[in-house]
Structures are given as structure tokens and as C-alpha cells.
N, C-alpha and C positions, 0 to 999 in steps of 0.2 A: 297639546298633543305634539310631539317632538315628530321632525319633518324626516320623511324617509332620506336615508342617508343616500349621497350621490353616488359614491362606491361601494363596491358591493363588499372589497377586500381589505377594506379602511379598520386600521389597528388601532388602536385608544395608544396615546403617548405618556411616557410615565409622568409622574406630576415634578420627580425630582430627576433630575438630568444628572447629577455627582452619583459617584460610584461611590457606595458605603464600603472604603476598604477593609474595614471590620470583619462586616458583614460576610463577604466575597471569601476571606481567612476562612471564617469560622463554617461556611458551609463545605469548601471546598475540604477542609480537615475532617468533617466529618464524614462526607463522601468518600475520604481516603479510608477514615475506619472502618466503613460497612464495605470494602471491600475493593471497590470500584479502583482502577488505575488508567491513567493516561497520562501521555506528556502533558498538557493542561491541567490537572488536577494536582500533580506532583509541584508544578511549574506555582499552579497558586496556594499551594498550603505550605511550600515551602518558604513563600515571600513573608515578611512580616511588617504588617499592615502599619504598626509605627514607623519603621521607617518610611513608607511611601508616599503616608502623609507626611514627615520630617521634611524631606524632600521638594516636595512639591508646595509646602509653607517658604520654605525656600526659595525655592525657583519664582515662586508668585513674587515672595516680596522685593526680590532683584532678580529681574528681568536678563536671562539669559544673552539673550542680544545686546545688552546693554551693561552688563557683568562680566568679566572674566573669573571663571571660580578653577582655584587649584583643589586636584580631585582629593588629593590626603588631606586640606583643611576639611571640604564640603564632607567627607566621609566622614572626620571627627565630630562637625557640628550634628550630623543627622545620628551620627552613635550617642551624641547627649541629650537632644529634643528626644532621642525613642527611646533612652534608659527608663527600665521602668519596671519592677513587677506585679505580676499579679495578686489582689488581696486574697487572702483565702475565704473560699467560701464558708458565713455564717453558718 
């Protein structure tokens, strides 16, 4: 029998701590369709989740701190990691 919880306001923690930026695109796009508008929603359907991840494979694998990045290479490398388009649906 599981032990009554010590708090009473205690939240379940997610199991995956990364942000699926996929995921965060594709709802907040659709939130823009059904109507919905804010500067957050704009803000996230407007970003495109390959580059974020481009980016940030980046930044992982050289360490800011310890990299100097000129910003017109790093923007060309992240326009080639995120080239890409969509298959069409079968």
C-alpha cells in the first residue's frame, strides 16, 4: 500500500526533462489555427524547431565558453543541419 504523501501540493515530475521542440511547433501551430493568438503562441509557431535543435547540437558539441562562433558561419551551419523538407503524406 503506497505511504500517504507528505505534501499535500506535491506535483508528479515529468519523466523526460528535454523540451520536444517538435512537439511545442506543432501544438502551438495548431493553436494558432483554431484561432487562439498571443505573443507566445506567435512567438512559438513562428520558430522552426530544426533550427533549434541545429543550434543547440551545436552549442552542445562546442561549448560556448570555450568556442568563439562567428554569427554568419554558425547561421550557415544551422541553415544546413535544419535544411530539409517535408515528405508528403502517403
Amino acid at each position: 500500500m503506497p505511504r500517504d504523501p507528505q505534501r499535500k501540493n506535491r506535483l508528479p515530475k515529468p519523466a523526460n526533462a528535454a523540451t520536444d521542440e517538435g512537439a511545442v511547433f506543432e501544438i502551438a501551430y495548431l493553436i494558432r489555427r483554431l484561432g487562439f493568438k498571443s505573443d507566445e503562441i506567435i512567438n512559438l509557431s513562428g520558430q522552426s524547431p530544426n533550427r533549434l535543435i541545429a543550434i543547440q547540437i551545436l552549442l552542445y558539441a562546442r561549448k560556448s565558453d570555450r568556442f568563439n562562433y562567428n554569427r554568419l558561419i554558425l547561421d550557415s551551419l544551422v541553415d544546413i543541419i535544419s535544411f530539409g523538407k517535408a515528405k508528403d503524406a502517403l
